[in-house]
Backbone as JSON Lines, residues from 0, in Angstrom:
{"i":0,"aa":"X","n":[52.37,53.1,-179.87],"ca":[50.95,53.06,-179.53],"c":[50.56,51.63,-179.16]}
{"i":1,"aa":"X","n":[49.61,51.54,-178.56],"ca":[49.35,50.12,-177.7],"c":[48.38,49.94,-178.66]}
{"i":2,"aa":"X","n":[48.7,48.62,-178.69],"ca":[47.0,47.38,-179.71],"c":[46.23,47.64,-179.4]}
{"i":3,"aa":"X","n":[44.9,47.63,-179.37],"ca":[43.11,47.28,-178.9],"c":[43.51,46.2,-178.44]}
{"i":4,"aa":"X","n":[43.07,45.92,-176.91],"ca":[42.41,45.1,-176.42],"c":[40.89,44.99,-176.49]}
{"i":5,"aa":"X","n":[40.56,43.31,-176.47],"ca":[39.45,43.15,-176.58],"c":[39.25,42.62,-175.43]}
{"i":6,"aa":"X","n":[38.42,43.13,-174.1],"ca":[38.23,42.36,-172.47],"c":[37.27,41.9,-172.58]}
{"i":7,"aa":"X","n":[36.8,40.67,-171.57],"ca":[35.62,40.17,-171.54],"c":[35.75,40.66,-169.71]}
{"i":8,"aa":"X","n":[34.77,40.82,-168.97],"ca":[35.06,40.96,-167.34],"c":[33.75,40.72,-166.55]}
{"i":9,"aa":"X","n":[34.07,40.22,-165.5],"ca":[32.59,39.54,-164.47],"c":[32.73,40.95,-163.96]}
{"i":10,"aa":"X","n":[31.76,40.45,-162.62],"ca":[31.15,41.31,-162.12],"c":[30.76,41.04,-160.69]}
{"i":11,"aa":"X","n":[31.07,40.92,-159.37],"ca":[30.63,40.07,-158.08],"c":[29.85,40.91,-157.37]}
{"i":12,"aa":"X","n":[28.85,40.17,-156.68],"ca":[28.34,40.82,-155.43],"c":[29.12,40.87,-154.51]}
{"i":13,"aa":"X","n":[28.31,41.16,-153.56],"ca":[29.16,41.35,-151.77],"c":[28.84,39.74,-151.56]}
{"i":14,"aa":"X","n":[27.92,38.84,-152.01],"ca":[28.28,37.5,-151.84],"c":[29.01,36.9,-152.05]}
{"i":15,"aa":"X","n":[29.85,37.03,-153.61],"ca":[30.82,36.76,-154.06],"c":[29.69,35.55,-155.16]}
{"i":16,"aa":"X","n":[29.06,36.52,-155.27],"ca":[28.25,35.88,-157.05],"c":[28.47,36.9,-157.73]}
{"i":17,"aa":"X","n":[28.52,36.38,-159.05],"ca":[29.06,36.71,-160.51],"c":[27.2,37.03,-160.81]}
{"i":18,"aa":"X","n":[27.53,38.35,-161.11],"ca":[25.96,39.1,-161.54],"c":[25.88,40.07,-162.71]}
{"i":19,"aa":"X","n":[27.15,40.27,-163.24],"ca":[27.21,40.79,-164.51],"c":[28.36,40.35,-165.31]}
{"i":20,"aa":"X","n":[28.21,40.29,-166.71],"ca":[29.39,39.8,-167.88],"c":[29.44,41.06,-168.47]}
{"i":21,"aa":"X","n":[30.66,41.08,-169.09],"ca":[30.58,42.81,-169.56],"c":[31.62,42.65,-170.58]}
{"i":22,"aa":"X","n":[31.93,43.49,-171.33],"ca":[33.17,43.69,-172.5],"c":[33.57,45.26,-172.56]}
{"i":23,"aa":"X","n":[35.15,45.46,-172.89],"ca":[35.26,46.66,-173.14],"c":[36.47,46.76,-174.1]}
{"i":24,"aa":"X","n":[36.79,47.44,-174.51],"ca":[37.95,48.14,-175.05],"c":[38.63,49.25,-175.06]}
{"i":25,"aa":"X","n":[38.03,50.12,-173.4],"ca":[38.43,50.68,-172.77],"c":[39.36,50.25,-171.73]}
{"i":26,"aa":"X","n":[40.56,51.25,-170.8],"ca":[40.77,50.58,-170.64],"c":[40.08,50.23,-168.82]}
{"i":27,"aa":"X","n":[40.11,49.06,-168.75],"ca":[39.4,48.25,-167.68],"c":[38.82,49.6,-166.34]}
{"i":28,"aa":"X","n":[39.85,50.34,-165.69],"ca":[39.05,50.52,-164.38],"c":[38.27,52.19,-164.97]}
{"i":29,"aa":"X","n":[38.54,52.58,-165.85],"ca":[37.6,53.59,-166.7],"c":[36.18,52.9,-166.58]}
{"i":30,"aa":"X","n":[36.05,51.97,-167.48],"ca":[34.72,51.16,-167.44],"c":[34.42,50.97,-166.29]}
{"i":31,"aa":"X","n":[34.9,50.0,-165.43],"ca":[34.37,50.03,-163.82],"c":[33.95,51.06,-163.53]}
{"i":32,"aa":"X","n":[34.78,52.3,-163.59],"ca":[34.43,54.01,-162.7],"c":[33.24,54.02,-163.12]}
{"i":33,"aa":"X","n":[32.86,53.98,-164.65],"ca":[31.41,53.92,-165.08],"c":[30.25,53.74,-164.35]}
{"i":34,"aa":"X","n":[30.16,52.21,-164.38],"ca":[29.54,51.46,-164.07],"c":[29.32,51.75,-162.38]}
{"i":35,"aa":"X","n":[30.09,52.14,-161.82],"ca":[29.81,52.29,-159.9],"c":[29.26,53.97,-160.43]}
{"i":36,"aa":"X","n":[29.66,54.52,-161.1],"ca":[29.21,56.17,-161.57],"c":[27.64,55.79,-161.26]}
{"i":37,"aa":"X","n":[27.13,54.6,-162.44],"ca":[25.74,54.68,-162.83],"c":[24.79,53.65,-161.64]}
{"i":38,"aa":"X","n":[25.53,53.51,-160.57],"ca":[24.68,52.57,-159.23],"c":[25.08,51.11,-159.44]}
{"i":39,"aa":"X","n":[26.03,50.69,-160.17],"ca":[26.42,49.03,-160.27],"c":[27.65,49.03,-159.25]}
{"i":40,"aa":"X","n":[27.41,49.18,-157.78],"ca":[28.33,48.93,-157.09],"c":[29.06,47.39,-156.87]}
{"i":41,"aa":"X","n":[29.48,46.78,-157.93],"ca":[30.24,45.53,-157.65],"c":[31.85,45.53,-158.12]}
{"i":42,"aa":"X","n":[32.17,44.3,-157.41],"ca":[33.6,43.72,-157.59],"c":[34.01,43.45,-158.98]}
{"i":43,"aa":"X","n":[35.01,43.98,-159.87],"ca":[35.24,43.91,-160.99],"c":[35.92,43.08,-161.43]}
{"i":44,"aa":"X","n":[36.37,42.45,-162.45],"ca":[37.69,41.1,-162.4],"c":[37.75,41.16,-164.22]}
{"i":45,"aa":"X","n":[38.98,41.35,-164.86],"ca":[38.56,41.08,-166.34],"c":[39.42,38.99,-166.33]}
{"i":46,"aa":"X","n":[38.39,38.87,-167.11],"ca":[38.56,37.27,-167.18],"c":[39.4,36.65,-168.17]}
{"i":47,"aa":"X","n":[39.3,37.53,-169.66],"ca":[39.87,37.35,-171.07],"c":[40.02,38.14,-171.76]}
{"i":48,"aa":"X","n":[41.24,38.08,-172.5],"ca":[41.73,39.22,-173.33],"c":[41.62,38.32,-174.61]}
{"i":49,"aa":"X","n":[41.24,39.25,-175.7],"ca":[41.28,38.59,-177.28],"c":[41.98,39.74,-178.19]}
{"i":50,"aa":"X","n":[42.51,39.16,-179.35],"ca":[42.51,39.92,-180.4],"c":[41.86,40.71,-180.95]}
{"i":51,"aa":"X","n":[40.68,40.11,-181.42],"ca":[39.66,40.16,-182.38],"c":[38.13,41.07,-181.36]}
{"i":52,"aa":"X","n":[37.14,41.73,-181.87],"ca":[35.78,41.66,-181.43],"c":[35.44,40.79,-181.35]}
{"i":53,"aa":"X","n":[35.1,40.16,-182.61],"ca":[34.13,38.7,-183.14],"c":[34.9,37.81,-181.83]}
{"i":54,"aa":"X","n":[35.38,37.3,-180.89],"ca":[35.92,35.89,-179.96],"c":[35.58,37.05,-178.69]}
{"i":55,"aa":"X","n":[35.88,38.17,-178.47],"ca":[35.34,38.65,-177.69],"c":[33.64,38.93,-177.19]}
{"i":56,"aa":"X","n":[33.2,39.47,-178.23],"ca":[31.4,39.25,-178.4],"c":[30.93,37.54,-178.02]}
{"i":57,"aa":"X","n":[31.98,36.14,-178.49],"ca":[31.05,35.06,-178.53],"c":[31.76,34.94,-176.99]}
{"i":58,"aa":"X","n":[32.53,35.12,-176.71],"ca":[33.3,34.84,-175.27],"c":[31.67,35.11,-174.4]}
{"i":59,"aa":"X","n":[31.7,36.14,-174.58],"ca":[30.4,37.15,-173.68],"c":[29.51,36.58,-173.68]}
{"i":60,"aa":"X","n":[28.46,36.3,-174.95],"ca":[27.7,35.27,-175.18],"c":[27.62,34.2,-174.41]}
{"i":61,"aa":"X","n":[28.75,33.52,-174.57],"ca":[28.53,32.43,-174.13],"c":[28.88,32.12,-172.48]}
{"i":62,"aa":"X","n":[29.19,33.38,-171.89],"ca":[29.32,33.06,-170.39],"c":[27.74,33.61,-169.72]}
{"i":63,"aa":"X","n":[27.2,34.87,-170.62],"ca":[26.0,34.75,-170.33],"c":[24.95,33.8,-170.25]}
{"i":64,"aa":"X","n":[25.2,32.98,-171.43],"ca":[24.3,31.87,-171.81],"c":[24.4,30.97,-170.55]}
{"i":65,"aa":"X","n":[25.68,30.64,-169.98],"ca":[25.43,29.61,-169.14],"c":[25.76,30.02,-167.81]}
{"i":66,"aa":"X","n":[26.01,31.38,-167.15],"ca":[26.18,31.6,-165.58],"c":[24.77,32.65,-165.59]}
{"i":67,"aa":"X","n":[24.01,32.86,-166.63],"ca":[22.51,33.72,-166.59],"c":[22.81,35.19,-165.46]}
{"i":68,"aa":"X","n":[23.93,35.83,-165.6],"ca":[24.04,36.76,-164.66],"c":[22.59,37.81,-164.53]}
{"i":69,"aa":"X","n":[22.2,38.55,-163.65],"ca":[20.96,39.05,-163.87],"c":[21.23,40.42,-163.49]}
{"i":70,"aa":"X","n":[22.23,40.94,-163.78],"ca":[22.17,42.49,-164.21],"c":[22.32,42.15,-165.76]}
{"i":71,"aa":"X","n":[22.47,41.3,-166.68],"ca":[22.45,41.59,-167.66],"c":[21.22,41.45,-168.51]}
{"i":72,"aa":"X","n":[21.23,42.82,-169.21],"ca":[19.77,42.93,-169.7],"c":[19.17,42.16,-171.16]}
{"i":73,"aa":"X","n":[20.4,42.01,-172.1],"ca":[20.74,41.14,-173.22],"c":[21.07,39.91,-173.44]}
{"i":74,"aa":"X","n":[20.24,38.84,-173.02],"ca":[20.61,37.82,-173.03],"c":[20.28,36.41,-174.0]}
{"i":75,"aa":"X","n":[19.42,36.79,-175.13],"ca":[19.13,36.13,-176.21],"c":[20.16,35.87,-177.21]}
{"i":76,"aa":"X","n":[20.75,37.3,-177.34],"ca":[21.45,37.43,-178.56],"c":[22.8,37.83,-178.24]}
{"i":77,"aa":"X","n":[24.01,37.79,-179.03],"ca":[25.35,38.61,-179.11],"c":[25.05,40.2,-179.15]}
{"i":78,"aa":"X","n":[26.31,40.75,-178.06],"ca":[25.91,42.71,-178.08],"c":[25.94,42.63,-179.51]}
{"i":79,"aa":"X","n":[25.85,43.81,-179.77],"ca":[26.96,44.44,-180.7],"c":[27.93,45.33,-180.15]}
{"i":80,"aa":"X","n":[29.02,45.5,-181.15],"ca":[30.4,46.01,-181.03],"c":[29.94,47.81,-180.87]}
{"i":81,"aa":"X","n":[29.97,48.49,-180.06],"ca":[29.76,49.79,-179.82],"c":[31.11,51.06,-179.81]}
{"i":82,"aa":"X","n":[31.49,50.9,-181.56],"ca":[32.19,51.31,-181.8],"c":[32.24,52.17,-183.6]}
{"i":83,"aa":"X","n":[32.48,52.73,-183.72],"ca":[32.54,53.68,-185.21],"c":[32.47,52.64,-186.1]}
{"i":84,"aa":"X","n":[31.28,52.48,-187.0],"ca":[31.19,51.42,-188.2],"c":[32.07,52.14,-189.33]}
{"i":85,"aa":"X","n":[32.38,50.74,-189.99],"ca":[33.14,51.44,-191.01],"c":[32.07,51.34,-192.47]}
{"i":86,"aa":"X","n":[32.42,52.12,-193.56],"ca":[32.16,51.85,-194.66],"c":[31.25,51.11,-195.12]}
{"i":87,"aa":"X","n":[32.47,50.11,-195.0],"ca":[31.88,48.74,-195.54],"c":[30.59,48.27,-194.45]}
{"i":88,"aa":"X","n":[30.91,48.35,-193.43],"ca":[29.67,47.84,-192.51],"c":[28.42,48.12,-192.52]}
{"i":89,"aa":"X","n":[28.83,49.41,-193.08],"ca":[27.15,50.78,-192.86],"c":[26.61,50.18,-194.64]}
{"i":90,"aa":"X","n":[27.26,49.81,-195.48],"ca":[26.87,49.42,-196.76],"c":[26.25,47.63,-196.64]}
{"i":91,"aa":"X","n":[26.79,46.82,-195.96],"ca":[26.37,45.58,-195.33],"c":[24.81,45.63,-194.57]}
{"i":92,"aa":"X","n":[24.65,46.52,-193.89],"ca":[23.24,47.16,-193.46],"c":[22.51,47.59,-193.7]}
{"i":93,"aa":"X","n":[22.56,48.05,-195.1],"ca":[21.81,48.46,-195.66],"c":[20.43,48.01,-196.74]}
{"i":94,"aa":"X","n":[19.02,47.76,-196.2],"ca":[18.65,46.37,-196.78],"c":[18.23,45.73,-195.88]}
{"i":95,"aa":"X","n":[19.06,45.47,-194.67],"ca":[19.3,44.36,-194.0],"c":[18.19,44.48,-192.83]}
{"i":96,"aa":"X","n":[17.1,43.86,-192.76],"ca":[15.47,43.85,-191.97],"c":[16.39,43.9,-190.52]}
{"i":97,"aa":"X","n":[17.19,43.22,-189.99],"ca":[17.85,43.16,-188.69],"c":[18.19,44.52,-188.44]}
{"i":98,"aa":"X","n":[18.36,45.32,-188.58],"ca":[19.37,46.85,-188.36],"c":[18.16,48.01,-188.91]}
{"i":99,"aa":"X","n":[18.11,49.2,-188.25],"ca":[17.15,50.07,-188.13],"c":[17.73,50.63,-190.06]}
{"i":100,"aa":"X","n":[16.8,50.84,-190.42],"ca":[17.31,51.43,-191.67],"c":[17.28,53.07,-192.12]}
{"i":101,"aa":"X","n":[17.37,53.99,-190.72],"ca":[17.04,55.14,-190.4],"c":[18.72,55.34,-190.21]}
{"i":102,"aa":"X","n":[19.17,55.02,-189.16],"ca":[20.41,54.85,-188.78],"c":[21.42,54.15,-188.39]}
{"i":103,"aa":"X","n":[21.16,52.68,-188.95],"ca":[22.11,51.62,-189.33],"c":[22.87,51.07,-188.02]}
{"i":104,"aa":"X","n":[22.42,51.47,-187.05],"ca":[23.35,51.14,-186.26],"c":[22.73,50.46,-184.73]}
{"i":105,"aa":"X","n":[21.04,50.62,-184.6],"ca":[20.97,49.56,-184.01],"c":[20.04,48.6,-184.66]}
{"i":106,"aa":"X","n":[19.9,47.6,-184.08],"ca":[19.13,45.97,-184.1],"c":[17.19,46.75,-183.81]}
{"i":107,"aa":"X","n":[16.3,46.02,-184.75],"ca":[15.2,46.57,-184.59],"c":[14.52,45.06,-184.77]}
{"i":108,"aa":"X","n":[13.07,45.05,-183.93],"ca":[12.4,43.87,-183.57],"c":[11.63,43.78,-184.98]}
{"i":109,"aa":"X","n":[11.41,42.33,-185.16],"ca":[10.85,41.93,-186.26],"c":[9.36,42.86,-186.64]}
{"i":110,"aa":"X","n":[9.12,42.83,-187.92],"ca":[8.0,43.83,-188.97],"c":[8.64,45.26,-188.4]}
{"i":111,"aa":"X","n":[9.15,45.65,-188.01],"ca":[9.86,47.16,-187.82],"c":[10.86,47.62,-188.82]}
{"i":112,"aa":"X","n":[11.4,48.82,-189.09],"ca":[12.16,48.95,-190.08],"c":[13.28,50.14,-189.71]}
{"i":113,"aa":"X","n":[12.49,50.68,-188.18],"ca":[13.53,52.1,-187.74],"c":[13.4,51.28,-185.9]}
{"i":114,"aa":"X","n":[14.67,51.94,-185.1],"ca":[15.14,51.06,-183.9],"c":[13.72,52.53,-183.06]}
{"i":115,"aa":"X","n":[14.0,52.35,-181.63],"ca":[13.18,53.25,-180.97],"c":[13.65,54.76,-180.54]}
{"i":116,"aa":"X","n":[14.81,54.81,-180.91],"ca":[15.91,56.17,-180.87],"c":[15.59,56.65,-182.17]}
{"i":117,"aa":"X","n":[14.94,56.12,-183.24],"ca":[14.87,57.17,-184.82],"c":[13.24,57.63,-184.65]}
């Protein structure tokens, strides 16, 4: 069985500007098919492979932070990892004012306590 990859991958126009940062752990032209599926007709390229989520998520971060691509809609904060929490994670969240406390699994804006999906 093959490892998890962790991808980080741009995104080009027909100019040949970089207009989206993206991550997957699928594998790569699945995600692309996606993405042209849902009207993001651009040039795909994966840039970095990691071990870990955590170097993959700050990878992302931080190419957003400084090439400001503008299909991307998240650009304050790190994604999150969009993948089966474990255990321990869903017990870490619990409590926790950052994370909907309905269903633990997304990020909810400050004095709120449930995300806009609960």
């Amino acid at each position: 069985m093959k490892a998890r990859e962790f991808l980080v991958y741009r995104g080009f126009d027909s100019k040949n500007i970089i207009v989206y940062i993206g991550t997957t752990v699928q594998e790569p032209e699945t995600r692309f098919r996606y993405h042209r599926h849902k009207g993001l007709n651009l040039r795909f390229e994966v840039i970095h492979k990691f071990d870990t989520a955590d170097e993959m998520l700050d990878k992302e971060f931080e190419l957003i932070t400084e090439l400001k691509p503008k299909y991307n809609k998240i650009t304050h904060r790190r994604q999150n990892l969009n993948i089966r929490l474990t255990n321990e994670e869903i017990k870490k969240r619990v409590g926790d004012k950052e994370w909907c406390q309905t269903c633990l699994k997304r990020r909810v804006t400050i004095n709120y306590t449930r995300c806009k999906f609960c």
